[in-house]
N, C-alpha and C positions, 0 to 999 in steps of 0.2 A: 797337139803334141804333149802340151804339159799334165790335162785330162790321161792323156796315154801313160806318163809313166809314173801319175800317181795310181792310177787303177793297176797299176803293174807292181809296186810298191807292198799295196795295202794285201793285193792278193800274195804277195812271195811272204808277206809277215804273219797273215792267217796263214798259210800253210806250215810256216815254221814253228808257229805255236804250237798247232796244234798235231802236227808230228811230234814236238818235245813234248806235249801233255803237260800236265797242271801240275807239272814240278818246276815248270819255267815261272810260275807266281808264286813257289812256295807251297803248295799246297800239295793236297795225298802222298802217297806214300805208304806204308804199313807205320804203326805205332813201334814207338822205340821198344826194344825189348828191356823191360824192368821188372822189381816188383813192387811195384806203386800199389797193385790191386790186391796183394795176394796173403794169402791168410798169415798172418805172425801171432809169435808169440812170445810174448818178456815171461821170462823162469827167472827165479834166483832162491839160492839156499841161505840159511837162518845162518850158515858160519862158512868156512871156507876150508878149515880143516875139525879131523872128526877122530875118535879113537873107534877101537873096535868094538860092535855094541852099542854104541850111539846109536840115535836116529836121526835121520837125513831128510828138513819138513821143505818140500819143496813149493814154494810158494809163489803165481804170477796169473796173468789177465794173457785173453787174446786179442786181437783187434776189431774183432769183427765176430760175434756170437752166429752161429749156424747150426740149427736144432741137428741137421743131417750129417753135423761132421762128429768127431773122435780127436782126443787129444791121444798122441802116442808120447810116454815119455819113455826114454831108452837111456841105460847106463851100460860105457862100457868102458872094461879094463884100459891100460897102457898100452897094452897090445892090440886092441882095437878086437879083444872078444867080448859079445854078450854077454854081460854079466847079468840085468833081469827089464824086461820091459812092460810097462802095464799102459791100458787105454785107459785116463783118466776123466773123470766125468769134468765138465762146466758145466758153470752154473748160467740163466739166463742174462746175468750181468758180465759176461767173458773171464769171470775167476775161478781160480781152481788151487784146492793144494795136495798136495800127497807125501805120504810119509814112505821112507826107506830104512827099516832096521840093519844095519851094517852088521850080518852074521858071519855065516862062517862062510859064506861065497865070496865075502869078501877079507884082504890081506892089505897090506903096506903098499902105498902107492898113490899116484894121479889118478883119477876117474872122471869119465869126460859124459856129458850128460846132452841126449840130444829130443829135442822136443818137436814137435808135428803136427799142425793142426790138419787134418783131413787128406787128402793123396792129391789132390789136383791144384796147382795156384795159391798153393802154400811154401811157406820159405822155413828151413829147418833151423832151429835156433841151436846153438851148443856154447855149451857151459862148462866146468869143471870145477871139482875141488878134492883134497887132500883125506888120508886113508895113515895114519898112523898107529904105530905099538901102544895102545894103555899099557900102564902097569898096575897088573895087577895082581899082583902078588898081594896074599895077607899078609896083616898085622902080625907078627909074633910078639910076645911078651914076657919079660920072664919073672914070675909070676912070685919070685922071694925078692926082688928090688921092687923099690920104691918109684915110680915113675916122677920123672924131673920137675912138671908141671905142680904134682903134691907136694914136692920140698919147696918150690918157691910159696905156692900157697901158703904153707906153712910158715916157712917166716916171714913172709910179708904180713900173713894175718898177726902173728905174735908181736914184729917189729916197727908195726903202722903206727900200733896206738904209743908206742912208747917213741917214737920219734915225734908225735903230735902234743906230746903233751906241754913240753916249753911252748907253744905254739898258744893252747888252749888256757895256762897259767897266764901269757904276757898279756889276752884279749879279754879275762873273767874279769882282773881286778880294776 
């Protein structure tokens, strides 16, 4: 009898095992969904804000070098329009930089900068920075005054020595 309802036992526990499957020890499953594997990329710009006509040198590494992939680097407006995107080369040590001359495509504002190493199992990096007015208006000058800088030269150069000389009298004798 006791043979009996241990062989009853052991068979109702293999059966429940292995109906629940090898999630009852923890184990399989699919893997978590993340992106532990997948291609990155650190950008970052020389400044954070920029005048119009500047250039914009964008400079960063990937994680993981792949002669078959392509860097995408994309800039876009406030508005979320394409403002210029280019495939930028790396090198065989995952770095890369590229320069952005801030023309006439672009105006005042945020610009948001998004980065892409290859199309599959890669994670998109984004970035931003500022878009301000230079001034740049010329110099004017008006060309019969004396610019302020030349008058102080000038008396400073005339009034140095003559304020130095009590100075230079108290130390000779």
């Amino acid at each position: 009898m006791k043979l009996n309802v241990f062989f009853i036992i052991t068979m109702v526990s293999i059966f429940a095992v292995s109906a629940i499957g090898q999630s009852a020890f923890g184990y399989g499953g699919p893997p978590a969904n993340n992106s532990a594997n997948n291609y990155t990329v650190d950008i970052a710009s020389n400044q954070e804000s920029y005048a119009l006509g500047d250039s914009v040198m964008f400079t960063g590494s990937v994680n993981k070098y792949d002669d078959d992939r392509s860097l995408r680097i994309s800039v876009f407006d406030s508005s979320n329009n394409l403002i210029i995107t280019k495939k930028t080369p790396v090198d065989t040590y995952g770095k890369f930089s590229y320069t952005v001359v801030l023309n006439e495509k672009f105006s005042d504002g945020k610009y948001i900068v998004k980065s892409q190493y290859g199309n599959s199992k890669s994670t998109v990096n984004t970035s931003s920075f500022m878009v301000t007015s230079g001034n740049n208006s010329s110099m004017t000058s008006n060309v019969s005054e004396i610019p302020v800088w030349i008058k102080i030269t000038q008396a400073g150069g005339l009034m140095a020595p003559l304020m130095m000389l009590p100075l230079y009298r108290a130390f000779s004798s």
